[in-house]
N, C-alpha and C positions, 0 to 999 in steps of 0.2 A: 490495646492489642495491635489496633491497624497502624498506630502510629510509631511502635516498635518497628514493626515489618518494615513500616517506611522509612525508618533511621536506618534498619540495616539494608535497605535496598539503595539508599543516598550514597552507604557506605562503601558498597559494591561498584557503584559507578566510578565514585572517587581509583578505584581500584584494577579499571578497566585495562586489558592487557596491554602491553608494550607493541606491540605488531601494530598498532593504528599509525595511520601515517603522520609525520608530523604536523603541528598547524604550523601555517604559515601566518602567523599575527601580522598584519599589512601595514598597523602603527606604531610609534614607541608608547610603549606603557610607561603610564606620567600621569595619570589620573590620581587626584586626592579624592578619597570616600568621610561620606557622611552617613550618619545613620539619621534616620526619616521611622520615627513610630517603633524603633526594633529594628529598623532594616537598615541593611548596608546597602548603599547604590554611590556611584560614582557621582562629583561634582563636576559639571561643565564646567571647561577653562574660560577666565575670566576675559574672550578676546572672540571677536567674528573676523571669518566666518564660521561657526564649529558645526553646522547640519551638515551634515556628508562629506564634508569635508573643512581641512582646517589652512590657515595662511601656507604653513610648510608645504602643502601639496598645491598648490596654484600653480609651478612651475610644471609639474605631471600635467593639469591640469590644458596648460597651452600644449604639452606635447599629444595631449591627445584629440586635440583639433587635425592636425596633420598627420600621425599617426595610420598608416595604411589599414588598418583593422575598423578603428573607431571613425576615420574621415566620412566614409558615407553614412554614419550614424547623426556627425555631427550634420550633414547637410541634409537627412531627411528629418532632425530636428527643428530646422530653419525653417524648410517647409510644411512642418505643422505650426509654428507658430504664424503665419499667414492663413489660416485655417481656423484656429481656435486661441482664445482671448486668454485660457487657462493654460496652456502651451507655452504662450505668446510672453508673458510676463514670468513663465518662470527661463527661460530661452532668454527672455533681455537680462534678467539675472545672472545668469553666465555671461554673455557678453560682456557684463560690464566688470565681473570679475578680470578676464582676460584683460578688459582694455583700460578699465578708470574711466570711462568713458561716463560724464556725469549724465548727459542728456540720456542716454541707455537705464542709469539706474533710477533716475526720475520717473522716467517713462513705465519703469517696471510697477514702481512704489504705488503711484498714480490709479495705475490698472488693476492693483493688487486690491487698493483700497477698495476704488468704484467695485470691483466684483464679488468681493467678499461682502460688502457693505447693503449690497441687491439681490445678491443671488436667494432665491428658494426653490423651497424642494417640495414633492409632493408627499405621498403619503403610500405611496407604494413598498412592494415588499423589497428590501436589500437596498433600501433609499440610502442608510449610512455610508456606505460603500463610496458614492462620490461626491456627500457632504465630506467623506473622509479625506479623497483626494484635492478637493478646494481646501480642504485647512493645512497639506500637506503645499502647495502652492502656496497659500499665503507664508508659510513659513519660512519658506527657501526665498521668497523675496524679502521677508522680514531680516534675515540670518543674513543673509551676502547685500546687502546694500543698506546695513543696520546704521553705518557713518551718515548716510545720508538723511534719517529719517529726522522727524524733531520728534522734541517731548508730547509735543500732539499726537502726530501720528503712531507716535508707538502705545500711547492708550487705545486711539481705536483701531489699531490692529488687534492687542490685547481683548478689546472689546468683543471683536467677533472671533478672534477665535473661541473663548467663551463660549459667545453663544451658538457656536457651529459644532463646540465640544459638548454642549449639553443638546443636542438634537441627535447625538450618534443614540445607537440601542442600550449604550453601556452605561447610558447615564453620565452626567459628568456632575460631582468627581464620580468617576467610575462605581458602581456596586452590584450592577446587574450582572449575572452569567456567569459560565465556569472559567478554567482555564483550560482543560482538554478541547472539548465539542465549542462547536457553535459558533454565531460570528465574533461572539466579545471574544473568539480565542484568534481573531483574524486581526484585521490589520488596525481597526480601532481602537485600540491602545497601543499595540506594536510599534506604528509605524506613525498613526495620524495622529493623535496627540501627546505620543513620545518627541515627534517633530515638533510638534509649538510649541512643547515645555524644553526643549532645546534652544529655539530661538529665540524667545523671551525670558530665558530665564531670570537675567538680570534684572527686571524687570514687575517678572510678576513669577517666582520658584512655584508658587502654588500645584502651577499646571506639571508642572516636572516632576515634582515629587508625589502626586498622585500617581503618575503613569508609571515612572519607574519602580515606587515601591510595590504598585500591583504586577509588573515584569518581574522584580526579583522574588517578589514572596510565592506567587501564583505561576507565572508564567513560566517561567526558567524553570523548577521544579518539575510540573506537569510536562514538559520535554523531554528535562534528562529523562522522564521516566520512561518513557518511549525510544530515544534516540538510539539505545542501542540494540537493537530489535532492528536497525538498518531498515527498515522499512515506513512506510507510511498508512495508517489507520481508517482513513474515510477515501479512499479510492482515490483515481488518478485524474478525475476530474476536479476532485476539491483539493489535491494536493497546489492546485496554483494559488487559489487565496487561504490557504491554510499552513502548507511547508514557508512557501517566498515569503509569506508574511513573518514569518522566523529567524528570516535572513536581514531584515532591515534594522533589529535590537543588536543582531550580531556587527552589522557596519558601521552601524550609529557610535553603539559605546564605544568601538574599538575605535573608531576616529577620534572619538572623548578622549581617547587614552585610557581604556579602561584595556585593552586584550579583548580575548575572549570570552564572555561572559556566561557562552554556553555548553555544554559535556562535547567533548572532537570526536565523539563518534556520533555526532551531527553530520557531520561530513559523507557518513557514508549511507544514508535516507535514501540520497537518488539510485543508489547502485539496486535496489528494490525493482526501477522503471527500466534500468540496464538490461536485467535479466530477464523481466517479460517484455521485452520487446518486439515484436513479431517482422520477419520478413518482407512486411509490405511498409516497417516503418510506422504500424501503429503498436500501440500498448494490449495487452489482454485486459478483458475488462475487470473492474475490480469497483464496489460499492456503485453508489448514486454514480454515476459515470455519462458523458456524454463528449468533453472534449480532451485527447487523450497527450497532445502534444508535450513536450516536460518544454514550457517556454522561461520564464525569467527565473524559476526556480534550480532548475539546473545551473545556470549559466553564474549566476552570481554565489552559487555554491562549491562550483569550480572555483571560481577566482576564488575568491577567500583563502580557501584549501590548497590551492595551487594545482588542482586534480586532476588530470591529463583525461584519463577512463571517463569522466563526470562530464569533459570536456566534447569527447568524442561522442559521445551521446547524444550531448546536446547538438551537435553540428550534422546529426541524421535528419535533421527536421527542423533547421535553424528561422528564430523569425521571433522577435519583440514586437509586440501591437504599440501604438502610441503612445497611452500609457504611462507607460514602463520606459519606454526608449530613452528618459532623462538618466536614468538609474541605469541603464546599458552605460551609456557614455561613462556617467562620473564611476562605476565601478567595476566594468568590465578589466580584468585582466585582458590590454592585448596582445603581452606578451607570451603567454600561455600555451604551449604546443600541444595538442590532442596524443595520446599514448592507445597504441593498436588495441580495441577489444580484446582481440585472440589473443593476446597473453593474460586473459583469466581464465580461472577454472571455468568447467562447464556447468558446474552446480554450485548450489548456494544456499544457505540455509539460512533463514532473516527469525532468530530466538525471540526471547524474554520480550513483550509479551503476544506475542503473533503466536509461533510455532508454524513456521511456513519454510515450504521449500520449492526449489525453481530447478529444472533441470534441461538442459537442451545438449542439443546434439550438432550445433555449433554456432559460428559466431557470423559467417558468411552464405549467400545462396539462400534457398530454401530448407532450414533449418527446424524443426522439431524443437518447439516448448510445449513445455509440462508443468503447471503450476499444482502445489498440492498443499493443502490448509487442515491445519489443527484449531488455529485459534483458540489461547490461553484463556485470551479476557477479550470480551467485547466491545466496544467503544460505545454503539447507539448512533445513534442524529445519522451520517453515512455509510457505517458500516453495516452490512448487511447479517443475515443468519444464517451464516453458510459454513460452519464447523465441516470439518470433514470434508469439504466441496475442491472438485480437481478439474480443471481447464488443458485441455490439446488441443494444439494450432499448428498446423502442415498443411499448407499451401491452401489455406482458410480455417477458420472454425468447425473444429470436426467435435470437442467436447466442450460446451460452451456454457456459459452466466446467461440468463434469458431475459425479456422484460425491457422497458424503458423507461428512463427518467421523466423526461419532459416530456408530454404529446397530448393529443387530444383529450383526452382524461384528466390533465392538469399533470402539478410536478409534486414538490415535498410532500403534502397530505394531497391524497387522490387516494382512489379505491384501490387502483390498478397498483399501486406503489405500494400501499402499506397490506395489501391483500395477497400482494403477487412478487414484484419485484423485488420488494426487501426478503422477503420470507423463503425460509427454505428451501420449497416447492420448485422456486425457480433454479434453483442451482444442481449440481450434480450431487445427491448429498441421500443422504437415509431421512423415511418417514416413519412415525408408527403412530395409524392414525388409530385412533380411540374416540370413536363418534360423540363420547358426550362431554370432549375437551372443550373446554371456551376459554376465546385470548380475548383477558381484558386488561385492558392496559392505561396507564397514565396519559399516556401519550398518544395525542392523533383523537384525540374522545370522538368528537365528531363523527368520527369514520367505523362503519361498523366492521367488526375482526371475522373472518370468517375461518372455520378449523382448517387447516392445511397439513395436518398428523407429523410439523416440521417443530422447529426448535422455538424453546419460549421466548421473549423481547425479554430481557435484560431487566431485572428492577421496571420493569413493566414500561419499558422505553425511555424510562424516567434518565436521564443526560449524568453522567458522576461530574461532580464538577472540579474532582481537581482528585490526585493520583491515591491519595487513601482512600476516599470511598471507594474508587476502583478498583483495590485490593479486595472490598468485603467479596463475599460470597455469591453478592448478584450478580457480578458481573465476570463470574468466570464460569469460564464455558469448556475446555479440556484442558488436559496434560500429556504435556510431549513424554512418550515412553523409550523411544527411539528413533536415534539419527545419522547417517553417516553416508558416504560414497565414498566409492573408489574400485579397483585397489590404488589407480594412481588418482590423485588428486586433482590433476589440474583435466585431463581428460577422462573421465569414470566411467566406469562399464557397468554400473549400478547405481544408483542412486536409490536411498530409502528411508521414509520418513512412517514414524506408526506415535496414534495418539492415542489418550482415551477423553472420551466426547461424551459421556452421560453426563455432564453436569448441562452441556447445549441445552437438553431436554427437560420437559416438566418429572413429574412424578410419574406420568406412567411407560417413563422407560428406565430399567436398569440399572442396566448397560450398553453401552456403546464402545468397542475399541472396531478403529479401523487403520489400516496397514497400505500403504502404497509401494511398491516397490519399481523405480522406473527402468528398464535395463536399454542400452546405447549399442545398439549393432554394427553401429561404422559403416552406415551407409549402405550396399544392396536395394532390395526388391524391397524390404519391412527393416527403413531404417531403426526404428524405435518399438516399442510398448508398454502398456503401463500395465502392471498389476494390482489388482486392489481387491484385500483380505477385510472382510466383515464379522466379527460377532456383535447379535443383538441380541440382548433379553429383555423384554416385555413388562409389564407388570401384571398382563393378562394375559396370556396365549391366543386369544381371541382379535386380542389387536393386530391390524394388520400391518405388516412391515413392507417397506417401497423400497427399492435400489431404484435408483434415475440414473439416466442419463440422455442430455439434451443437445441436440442439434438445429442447424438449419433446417436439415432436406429431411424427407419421409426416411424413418428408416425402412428396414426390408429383412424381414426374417427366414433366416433356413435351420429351422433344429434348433440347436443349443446356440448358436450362432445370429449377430444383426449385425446388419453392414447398413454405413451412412455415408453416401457417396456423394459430393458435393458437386453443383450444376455449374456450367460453365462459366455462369454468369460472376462480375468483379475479377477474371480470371482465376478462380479458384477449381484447385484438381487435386484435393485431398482425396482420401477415403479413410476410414477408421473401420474395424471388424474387429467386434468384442463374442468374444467365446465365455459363456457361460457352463462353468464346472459345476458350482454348488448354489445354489439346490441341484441338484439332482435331475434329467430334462423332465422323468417322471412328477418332479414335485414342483417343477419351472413353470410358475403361468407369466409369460413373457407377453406383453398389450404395448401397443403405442397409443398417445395422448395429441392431437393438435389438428392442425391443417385448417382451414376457414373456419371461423367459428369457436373454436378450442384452441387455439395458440399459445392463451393463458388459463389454461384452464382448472379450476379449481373446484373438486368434486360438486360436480353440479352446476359450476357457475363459472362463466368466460370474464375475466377483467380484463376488455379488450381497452387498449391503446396504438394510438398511431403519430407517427413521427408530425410534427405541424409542417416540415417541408423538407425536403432531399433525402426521402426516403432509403434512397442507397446510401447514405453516408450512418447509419445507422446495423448493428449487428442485433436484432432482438431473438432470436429465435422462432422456432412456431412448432417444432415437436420434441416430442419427449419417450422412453421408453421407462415403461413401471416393470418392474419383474420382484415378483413376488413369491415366497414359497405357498402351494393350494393348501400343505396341511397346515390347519393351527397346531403352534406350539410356542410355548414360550422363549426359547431359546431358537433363532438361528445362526446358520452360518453363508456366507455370499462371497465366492473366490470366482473372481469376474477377467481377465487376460485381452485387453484391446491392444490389436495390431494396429500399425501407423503405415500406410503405403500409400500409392498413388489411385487418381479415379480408372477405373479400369483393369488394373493391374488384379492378377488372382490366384500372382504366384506367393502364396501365403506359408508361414510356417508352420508348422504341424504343434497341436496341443495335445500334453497327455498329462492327463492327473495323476500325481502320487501321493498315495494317502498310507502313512503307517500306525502304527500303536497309538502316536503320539504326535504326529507331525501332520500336516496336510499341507501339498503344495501342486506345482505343476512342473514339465519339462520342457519346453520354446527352445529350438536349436539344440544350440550346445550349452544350453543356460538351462542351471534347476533353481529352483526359489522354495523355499519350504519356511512352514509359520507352525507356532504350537496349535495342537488344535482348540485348547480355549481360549487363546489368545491373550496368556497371561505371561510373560517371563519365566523361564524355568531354572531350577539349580538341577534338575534329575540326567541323566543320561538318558539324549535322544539318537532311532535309528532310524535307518530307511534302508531301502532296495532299491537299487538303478539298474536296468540290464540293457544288454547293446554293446556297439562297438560305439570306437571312439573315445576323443577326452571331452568332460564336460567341466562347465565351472558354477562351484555351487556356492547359493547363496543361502545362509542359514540363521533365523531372524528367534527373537524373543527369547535369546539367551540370559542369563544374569550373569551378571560382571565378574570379573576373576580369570582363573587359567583353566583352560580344559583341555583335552586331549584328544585326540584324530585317530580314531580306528578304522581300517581299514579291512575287511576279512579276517575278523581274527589278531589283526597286524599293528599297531602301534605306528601311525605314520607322521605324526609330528607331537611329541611329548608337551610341549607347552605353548597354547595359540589363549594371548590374552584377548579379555574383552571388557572394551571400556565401557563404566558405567551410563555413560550416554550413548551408546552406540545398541548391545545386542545383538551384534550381526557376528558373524564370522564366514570368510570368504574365500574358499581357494580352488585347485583345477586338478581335477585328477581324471581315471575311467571309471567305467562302469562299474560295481560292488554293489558288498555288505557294508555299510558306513555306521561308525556309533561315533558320537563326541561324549566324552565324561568330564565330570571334575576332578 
């Protein structure tokens, strides 16, 4: 069955729309294919240098010594090779490319030898990582000074790469791990012995066709499946050894002469870090997260692409570590002009398999992002349990992801991580807690699960190791219901994303649909706000249901109403002020959660963590707001309305609920937003009643697809307003009335 799903989901990629931008293939395609076990992979050309580059680019190669872009790249490469021995010989490897300079590639070969031949490693966690990068070094001196080596030498190089390839996690020949999660989906076959079986091929194919065939059968697949979903799965920390490591199969082969090797709506993953980009130049948080920067992963996914947008991105925050800086040089486009942000839309919607949308309120200044999550399918290992979970940033963290990765608690398996951080709790998101839940899971054994009333782990944490299993059942978690902005497109004066999220949850929830709707003011006193429509049904009425929402600072309650006003400190001078409609304020028991002691608090128990050093460079959170309906019942409903303005400011816009037969919503300005009230799609004729002066413009959600019609008092005011089957909304501006839409 999964494997059907997966042919027609291979087939749908094949099929991807024409609007993607072209690739820019960088080589001529000339590669001859062999098959290896059943697989097709490209043969390396019978001739060095072919790692990263081949004879025909040597001539690129001296122009980008002098090159005004790459010149000071190549002299702060010079200056790491007087620094480090591993720098140093793969640095006299170029040179000697440039020059023929035999005493250069002797000296490379020599050093290559002695430090592959010595080097050890300990036994620490994430050791493979620069086991990976010495055998990615030996390579590049194997591959560009291969003339000079003899029949000796090129056995024990042979030699240890070997034995450097059987010391990585993946086992050599490779057989451990998935190809989604984990680090065998990182650069240990990708990159680090993709690279020795390139250099040696001649020599010893073995290592070649191990790596590639586990790239084309496993790797490449597990991509596409993702790739067009524009986004990235394990947060913006692990995107740098997780995406970049993606980008060196893509260089590689394409050098080989192979093209492209993987789905070109690769290309557009980064546009994901584009759109939550925050004002101060950092990213919003997202998963395991701690370093937020987009460094070699953008930048060489630009070049590729040729991508101007991808380009300018990267140049907010520009900066290669050492590292990398060989792969800046040899692949950087320098010719590549950055293309102005502001000619994209303001909103973004990242599909199949996320269900995510990003909205902001522009592209320059202090601007309003809005991140809002369905989450299709889960990934596990980085990805967190935050279905439904929505993030605000206006001149700080006003609705925020809580928790830390790393700190004094420890990092991957700690209390504080798999208790708090990963889990629900921390995020802006729905609880129903049911006291005699227990999470037990595959994964993290060790670590006791304590109930959080949040969403289940996935296949019980357990990792899918490649894209059918991640089809099965365990690992999906909502369905996008509806999606769309506008009315114009590239500037929207709405934005609206609605899921349904029961499947997030164990057995003792329902249902879950929840509704975001963001609307864009243009700027004023309350440039922005978000709207967000809940229905929950229980499995027990007894259970209790939680709406969060999490900030830095103490909130502060007045009535129906909490304001979270941000302190001055990091210069930060947001304010957020959320208006609570539904429950009801009679049925509203509204609490806050944190402050010393509680920061991470989980009924009963604090899983405290602390940064190990630069505490300000860290956003963790430390309160929370629970609002909860007092009566039990199995079904509720939570229509919640957060204004976005400045600290201080208290010139607020006015909230009024409209609730009819069939609809329930609210009125903000000159904006209405109206939602079914069981929160299901409708084919029936819905009405309402607006009174007042003025024109307003209404936004009308959880329609079903087809043509309806615009009643007015009686009146007939536009015979046929289509509504497409991905959307449900319909949107236009009239006054005050009797309004019905029919079929």
């Amino acid at each position: 069955m999964y494997r059907c799903l997966f042919c027609f989901l291979a087939v749908s990629l094949v099929l991807w729309p024409a609007y993607s931008l072209a690739v820019r293939t960088k080589s001529p395609v000339d590669a001859k294919w062999m098959e290896v076990e059943g697989i097709s992979i490209p043969v390396p050309p019978p001739e060095h240098p072919r790692l990263f580059l081949r004879s025909r680019d040597l001539e690129d190669l001296k122009r980008r010594v002098e090159h005004p872009v790459l010149k000071p790249v190549w002299e702060e490469l010079q200056q790491l090779a007087t620094l480090n021995k591993e720098y140093r010989m793969q640095v006299d490897a170029v040179r000697y490319l440039l020059s023929r300079d035999r005493k250069l590639g002797r000296r490379a070969i020599e050093a290559a030898l002695d430090t592959l031949t010595n080097c050890t490693f300990s036994a620490r966690s994430d050791i493979t990582r620069p086991i990976g990068r010495m055998l990615v070094a030996g390579s590049v001196v194997y591959d560009w000074c291969y003339e000079l080596l003899s029949e000796h030498e090129k056995k024990k190089f042979v030699e240890q790469f070997i034995r450097l390839a059987g010391m990585l996690e993946c086992g050599y020949p490779p057989r451990h791990g998935g190809n989604l999660t984990g680090h065998q989906s990182e650069w240990m076959i990708m990159r680090d012995m993709l690279s020795a079986g390139v250099a040696a091929y001649d020599e010893y194919p073995e290592m070649y066709h191990h790596a590639a065939k586990r790239i084309f059968s496993g790797h490449i697949p597990a991509r596409d499946f993702w790739y067009p979903g524009h986004a990235f799965h394990q947060g913006t920390a692990y995107a740098e050894t997780r995406f970049s490591s993606n980008l060196y199969p893509l260089w590689i082969f394409d050098r080989l002469g192979a093209g492209n090797v993987f789905h070109p709506s690769q290309q557009f993953v980064p546009y994901h870090w584009i759109y939550v980009r925050r004002a101060d130049g950092e990213l919003l948080n997202a998963g395991d997260n701690e370093s937020k920067v987009p460094k070699l992963r953008s930048l060489l996914c630009a070049s590729y692409y040729g991508d101007g947008y991808v380009l300018s991105d990267y140049l907010i925050t520009p900066g290669i570590n050492g590292m990398n800086k060989l792969y800046e040089f040899l692949l950087r486009d320098p010719d590549l002009e950055p293309l102005p942000l502001t000619d994209l839309p303001l909103s973004r919607y990242f599909g199949f398999p996320y269900g995510w949308m990003v909205a902001r309120t522009g592209w320059q200044g202090e601007t309003v992002v809005c991140e809002m999550k369905v989450n299709i399918y889960n990934f596990n290992n980085h990805n967190h349990l935050d279905a439904g979970a929505f993030q605000i940033y206006y001149r700080g963290p006003l609705a925020m992801d809580t928790g830390l990765y790393h700190g004094t608690d420890g990092g991957y398996v700690s209390p504080h991580n798999v208790n708090y951080y990963k889990r629900t709790i921390a995020h802006n998101c729905l609880l129903v807690y049911d006291p005699d839940e227990q999470f037990v899971t595959r994964g993290y054994r060790k670590i006791e699960k304590v109930n959080d009333g949040g969403q289940r782990p996935p296949n019980g944490w357990s990792e899918p190791r490649n894209p059918e299993v991640m089809l099965t059942k365990h690992y999906k978690t909502g369905e996008v219901l509806g999606q769309s902005y506008g009315p114009d497109p590239k500037v929207p004066e709405y934005t609206y994303l609605k899921g349904d999220i029961t499947q997030a949850y164990s057995e003792n929830v329902e249902q879950v649909l929840r509704s975001f709707v963001f609307l864009n003011f243009d700027g004023g006193d309350v440039p922005a706000a978000l709207v967000v429509f809940d229905k929950v049904v229980s499995a027990n009425p007894e259970f209790k249901k939680y709406w969060l929402l999490h900030s830095e600072e103490e909130p502060v309650f007045q009535g129906n109403t909490t304001v979270v006003q941000l302190a001055k400190r990091r210069d930060w001078s947001g304010k957020l002020v959320n208006t609570t409609l539904i429950p009801e304020p009679a049925n509203a028991e509204i609490t806050k959660v944190g402050g010393p002691g509680k920061e991470f608090w989980v009924f009963g128990k604090n899983f405290e963590n602390k940064p190990l050093s630069n505490p300000d460079r860290f956003e963790m959170g430390a309160w929370r707001v629970e609002l909860s309906p007092r009566k039990a019942s199995k079904e509720d409903l939570f229509l919640n309305v957060m204004q976005v303005t400045d600290r201080g400011n208290d010139r607020l816009l006015e909230v009024e609920k409209i609730v009819s037969e069939h609809l329930v919503g609210l009125k903000i300005a000159e904006r209405v937003v109206l939602f079914n009230k069981d929160g299901t799609s409708t084919n029936r004729p819905v009405s309402w009643e607006l009174t007042g002066g003025g024109t307003f413009k209404y936004l009308v959600t959880d329609l079903g697809p087809g043509n309806w019609q615009l009643w007015r008092d009686g009146r007939i005011l536009e015979p046929v307003i289509e509504v497409g089957s991905n959307e449900g909304t319909v949107y236009f501006e009239g006054p005050a009335g009797s309004y019905e839409l029919r079929r």
